[in-house]
Wavefront OBJ file of the C-alpha trace (Angstrom):
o trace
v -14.957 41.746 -32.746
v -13.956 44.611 -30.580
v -10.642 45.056 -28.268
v -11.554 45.745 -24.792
v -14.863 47.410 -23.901
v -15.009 46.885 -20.536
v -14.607 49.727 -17.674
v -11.857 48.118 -15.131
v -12.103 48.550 -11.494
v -9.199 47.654 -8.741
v -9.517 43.800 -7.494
v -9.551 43.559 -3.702
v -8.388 40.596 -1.723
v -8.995 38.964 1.783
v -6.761 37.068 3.393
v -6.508 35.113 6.180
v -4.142 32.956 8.275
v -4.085 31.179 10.994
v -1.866 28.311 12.542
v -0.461 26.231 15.278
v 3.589 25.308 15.962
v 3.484 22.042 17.861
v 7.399 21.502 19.844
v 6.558 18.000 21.560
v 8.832 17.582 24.893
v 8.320 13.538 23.975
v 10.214 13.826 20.744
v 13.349 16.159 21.405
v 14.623 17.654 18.399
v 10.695 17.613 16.559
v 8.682 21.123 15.539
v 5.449 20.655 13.678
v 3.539 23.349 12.083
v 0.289 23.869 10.746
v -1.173 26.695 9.032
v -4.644 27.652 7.240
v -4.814 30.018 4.548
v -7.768 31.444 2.863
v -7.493 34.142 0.000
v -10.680 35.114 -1.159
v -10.485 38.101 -4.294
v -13.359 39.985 -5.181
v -13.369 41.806 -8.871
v -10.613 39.629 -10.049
v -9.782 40.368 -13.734
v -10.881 37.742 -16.317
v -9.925 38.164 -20.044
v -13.334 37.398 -21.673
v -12.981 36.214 -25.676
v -15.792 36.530 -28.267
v -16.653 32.683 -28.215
v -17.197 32.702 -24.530
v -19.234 35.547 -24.380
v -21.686 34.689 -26.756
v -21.826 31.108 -25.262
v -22.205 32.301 -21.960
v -24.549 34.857 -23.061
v -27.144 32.342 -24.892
v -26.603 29.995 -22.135
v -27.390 32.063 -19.059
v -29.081 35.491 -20.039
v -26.706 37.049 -17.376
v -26.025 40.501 -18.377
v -22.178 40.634 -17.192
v -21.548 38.360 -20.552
v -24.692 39.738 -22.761
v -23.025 43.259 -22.638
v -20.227 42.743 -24.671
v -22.984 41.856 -27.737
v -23.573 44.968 -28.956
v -25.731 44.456 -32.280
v -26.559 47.215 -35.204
v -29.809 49.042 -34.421
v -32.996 47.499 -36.830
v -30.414 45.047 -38.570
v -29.279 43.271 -35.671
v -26.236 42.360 -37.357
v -22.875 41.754 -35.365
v -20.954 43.064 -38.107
v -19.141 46.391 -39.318
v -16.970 47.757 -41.200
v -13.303 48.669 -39.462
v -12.834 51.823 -41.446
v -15.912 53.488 -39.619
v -14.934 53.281 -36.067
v -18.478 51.697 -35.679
v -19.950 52.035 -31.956
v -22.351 49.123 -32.415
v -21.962 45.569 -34.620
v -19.463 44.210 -32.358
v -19.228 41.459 -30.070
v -16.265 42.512 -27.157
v -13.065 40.581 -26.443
v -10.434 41.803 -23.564
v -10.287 42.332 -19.648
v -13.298 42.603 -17.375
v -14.054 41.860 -13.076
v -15.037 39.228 -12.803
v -17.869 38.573 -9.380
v -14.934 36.702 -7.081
v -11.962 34.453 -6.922
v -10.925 32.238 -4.002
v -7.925 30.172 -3.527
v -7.977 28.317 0.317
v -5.740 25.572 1.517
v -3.728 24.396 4.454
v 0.319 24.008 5.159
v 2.096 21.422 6.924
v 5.693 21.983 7.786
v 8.158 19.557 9.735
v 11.642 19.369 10.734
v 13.217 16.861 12.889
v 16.714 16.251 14.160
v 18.298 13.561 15.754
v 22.402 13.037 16.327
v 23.361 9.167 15.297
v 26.355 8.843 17.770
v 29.640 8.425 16.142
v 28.012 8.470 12.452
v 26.803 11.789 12.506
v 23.290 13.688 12.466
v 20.354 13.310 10.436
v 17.925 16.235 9.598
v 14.634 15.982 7.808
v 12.423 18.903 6.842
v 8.854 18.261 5.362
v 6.776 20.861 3.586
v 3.234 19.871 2.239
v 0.348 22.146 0.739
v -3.346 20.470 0.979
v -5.490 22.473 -1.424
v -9.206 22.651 -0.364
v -10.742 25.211 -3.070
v -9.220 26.776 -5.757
v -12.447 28.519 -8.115
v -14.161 31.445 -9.224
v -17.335 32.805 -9.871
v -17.717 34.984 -12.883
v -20.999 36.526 -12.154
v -23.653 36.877 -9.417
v -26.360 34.439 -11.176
v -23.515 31.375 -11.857
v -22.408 28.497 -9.696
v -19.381 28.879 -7.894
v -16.837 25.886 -9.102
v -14.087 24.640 -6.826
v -11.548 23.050 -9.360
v -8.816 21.886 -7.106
v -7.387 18.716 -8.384
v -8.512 19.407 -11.906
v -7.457 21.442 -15.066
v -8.998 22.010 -18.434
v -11.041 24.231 -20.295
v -13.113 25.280 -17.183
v -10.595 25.036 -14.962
v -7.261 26.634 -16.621
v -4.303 24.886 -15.193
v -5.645 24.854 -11.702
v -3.415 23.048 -8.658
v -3.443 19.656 -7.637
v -5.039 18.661 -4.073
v -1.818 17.670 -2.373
v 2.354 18.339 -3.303
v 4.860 17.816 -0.793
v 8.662 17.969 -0.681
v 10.788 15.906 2.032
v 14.539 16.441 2.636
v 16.501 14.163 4.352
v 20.284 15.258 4.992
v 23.269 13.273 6.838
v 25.754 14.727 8.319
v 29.062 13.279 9.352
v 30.600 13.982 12.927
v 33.206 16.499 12.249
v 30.732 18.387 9.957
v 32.954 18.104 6.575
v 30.646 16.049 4.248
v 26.829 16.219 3.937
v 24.608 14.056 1.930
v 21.143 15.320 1.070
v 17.717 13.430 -0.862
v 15.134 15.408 -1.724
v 11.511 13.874 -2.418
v 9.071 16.064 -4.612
v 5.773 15.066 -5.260
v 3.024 16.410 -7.177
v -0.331 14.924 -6.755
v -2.557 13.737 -10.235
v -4.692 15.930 -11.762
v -7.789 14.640 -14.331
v -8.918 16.558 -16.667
v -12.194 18.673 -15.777
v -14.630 16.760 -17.831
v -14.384 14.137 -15.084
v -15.123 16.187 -12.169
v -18.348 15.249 -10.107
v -21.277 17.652 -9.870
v -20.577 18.421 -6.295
v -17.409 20.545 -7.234
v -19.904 23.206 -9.185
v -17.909 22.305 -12.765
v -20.203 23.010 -15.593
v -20.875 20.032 -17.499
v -19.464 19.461 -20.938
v -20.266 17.943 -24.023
v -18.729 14.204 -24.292
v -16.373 15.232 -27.093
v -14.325 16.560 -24.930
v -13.609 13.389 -23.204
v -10.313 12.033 -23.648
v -10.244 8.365 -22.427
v -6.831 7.673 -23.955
v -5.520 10.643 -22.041
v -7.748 11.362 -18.786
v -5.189 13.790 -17.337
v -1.805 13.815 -15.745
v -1.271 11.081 -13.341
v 0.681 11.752 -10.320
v 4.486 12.936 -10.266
v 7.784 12.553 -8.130
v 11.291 13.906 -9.062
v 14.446 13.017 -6.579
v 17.278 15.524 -5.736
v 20.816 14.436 -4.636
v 23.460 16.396 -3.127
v 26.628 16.388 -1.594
v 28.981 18.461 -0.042
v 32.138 18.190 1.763
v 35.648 19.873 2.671
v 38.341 19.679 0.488
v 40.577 21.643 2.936
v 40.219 24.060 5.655
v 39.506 26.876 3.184
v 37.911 24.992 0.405
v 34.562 23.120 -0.113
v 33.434 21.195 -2.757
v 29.588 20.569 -3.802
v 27.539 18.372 -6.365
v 24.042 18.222 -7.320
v 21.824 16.671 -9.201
v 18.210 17.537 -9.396
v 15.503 15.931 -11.377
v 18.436 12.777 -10.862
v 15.903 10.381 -12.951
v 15.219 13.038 -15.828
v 11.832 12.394 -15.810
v 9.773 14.477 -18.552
v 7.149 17.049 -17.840
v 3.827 15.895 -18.664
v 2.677 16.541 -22.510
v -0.801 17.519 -22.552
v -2.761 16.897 -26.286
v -4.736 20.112 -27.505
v -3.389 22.078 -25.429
v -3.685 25.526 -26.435
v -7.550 24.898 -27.472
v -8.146 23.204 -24.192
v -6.448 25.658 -22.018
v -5.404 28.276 -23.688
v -1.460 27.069 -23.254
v 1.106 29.523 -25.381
v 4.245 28.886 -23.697
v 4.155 24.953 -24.306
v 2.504 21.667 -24.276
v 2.336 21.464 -20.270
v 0.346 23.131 -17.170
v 2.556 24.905 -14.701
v 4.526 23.734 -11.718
v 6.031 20.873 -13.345
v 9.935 20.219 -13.870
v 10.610 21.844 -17.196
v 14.262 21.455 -17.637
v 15.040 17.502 -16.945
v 18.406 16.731 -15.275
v 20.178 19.376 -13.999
v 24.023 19.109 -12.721
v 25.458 21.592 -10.432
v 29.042 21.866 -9.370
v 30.969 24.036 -7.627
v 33.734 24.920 -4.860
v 33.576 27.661 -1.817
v 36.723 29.447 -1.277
v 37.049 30.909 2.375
v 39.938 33.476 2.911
l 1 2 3 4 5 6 7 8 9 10 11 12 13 14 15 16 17 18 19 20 21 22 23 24 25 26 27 28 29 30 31 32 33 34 35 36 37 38 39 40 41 42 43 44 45 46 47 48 49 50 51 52 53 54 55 56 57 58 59 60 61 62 63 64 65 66 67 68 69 70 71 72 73 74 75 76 77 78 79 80 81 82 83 84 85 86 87 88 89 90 91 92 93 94 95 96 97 98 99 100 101 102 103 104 105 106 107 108 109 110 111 112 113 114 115 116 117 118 119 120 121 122 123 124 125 126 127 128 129 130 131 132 133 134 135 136 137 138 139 140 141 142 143 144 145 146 147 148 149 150 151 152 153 154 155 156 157 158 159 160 161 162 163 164 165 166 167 168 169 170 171 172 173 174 175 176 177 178 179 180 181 182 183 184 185 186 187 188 189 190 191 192 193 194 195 196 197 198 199 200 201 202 203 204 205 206 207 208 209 210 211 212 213 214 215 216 217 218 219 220 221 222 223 224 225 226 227 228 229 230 231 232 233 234 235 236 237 238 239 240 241 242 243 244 245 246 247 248 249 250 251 252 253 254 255 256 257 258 259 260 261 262 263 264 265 266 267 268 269 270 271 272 273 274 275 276 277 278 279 280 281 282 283 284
């Protein structure tokens, strides 16, 4: 095995965004947005390692994978010895561009605010992310993969198709206590050995079907705060995230499966558990 190997270029991305603000004269106090994102990256940098060069290699013929075997001359070995700073006998393992990368979706916002009389206000705020293609394609001559929803060995830890978060926050009249709830949700995400053919994901061998563990199913975590005036100068505030403590999903084989060093779990889930906050403002 060799370190690096492959000449680097700059990766170059694409982006664009588009969107609508809706402020209906029906619904006083209402602004809905909508926005559409598309970041397409050309070149992205993939770290390639021995196994999947070789399997890649003997799988497709494609040269971006075949030219990191670099065999001995008339022995055709893969093999040589350290101490001779051999330039052949190697297969290559580090950082290469990749062909292209693309990561499109669309955003929803919301807010909406509406006075209750002699009980107060109420405001609500909504932010939601619908993923629509989240891929890559390594090289030229292999089928682009779309792996939102999905995570795995072909798919790293991916994103799931849909995650939202809704606040809700009262308000009394005289604007000295608040009381917020905050919804997070994260939608489910299978592993990629169950992903249809239409998505582009390679198939895989049915060992690496998990049937006692299909994936991560889908998540919500609550918020609570609260806030309100001591005194003229002094303002007191709780909160309690994560209120229900509910554990971050464990996923088996983890580092083997997707390459997980950090931990037993795929990104954007809540780590930590319950968290308590307190704390008092002071104005002078």
């Amino acid at each position: 095995m060799r370190e690096g190997g492959f000449n680097l270029t700059p990766e170059s991305a694409f982006t664009k965004t588009f969107g609508v603000v809706l402020r209906p004269r029906f619904i006083p106090g209402l602004t809905v947005s909508i926005d559409r994102w598309l970041i397409d990256l050309k070149d992205q940098l993939d770290f390639l390692q021995p196994q999947n060069i070789i399997g890649e290699c003997l799988a497709t013929g494609n040269e971006y994978f075949c030219r990191g075997i670099v065999r001995n001359p008339g022995t055709g070995t893969l093999s040589s010895s350290p101490a001779t700073s051999p330039s052949t006998g190697w297969v290559a393992r580090g950082s290469a561009n990749g062909y292209k990368s693309q990561s499109h979706g669309w955003d929803f916002q919301g807010q909406y605010n509406v006075g209750l009389g002699g009980v107060g206000r109420l405001d609500m705020s909504f932010n939601g992310t619908l993923m629509t293609r989240v891929g890559s394609q390594s090289s030229p001559t292999i089928e682009p993969r779309n792996c939102v929803g999905y995570f795995g060995n072909l798919c790293g830890e991916s994103m799931p198709r849909w995650k939202h978060q809704l606040r809700t926050t009262w308000t009394a009249p005289d604007s000295t206590t608040s009381l917020s709830v905050n919804w997070r949700h994260r939608g489910a995400m299978p592993l990629d050995i169950y992903a249809p053919e239409d998505t582009g994901i390679p198939a895989q061998d049915a060992s690496a079907r998990r049937d006692q563990y299909p994936g991560v199913g889908s998540y919500n975590w609550i918020d609570v705060a609260l806030s309100f005036d001591i005194n003229k100068q002094m303002t007191f505030r709780l909160a309690a995230n994560n209120i229900f403590d509910r554990d971050p999903p464990l996923i088996p084989d983890s580092r083997s499966r997707i390459g997980l060093l950090r931990g037993n779990t795929v990104m954007g889930y809540d780590l930590l558990g319950r968290q308590l906050v307190a704390g008092v403002s002071l104005r002078l």
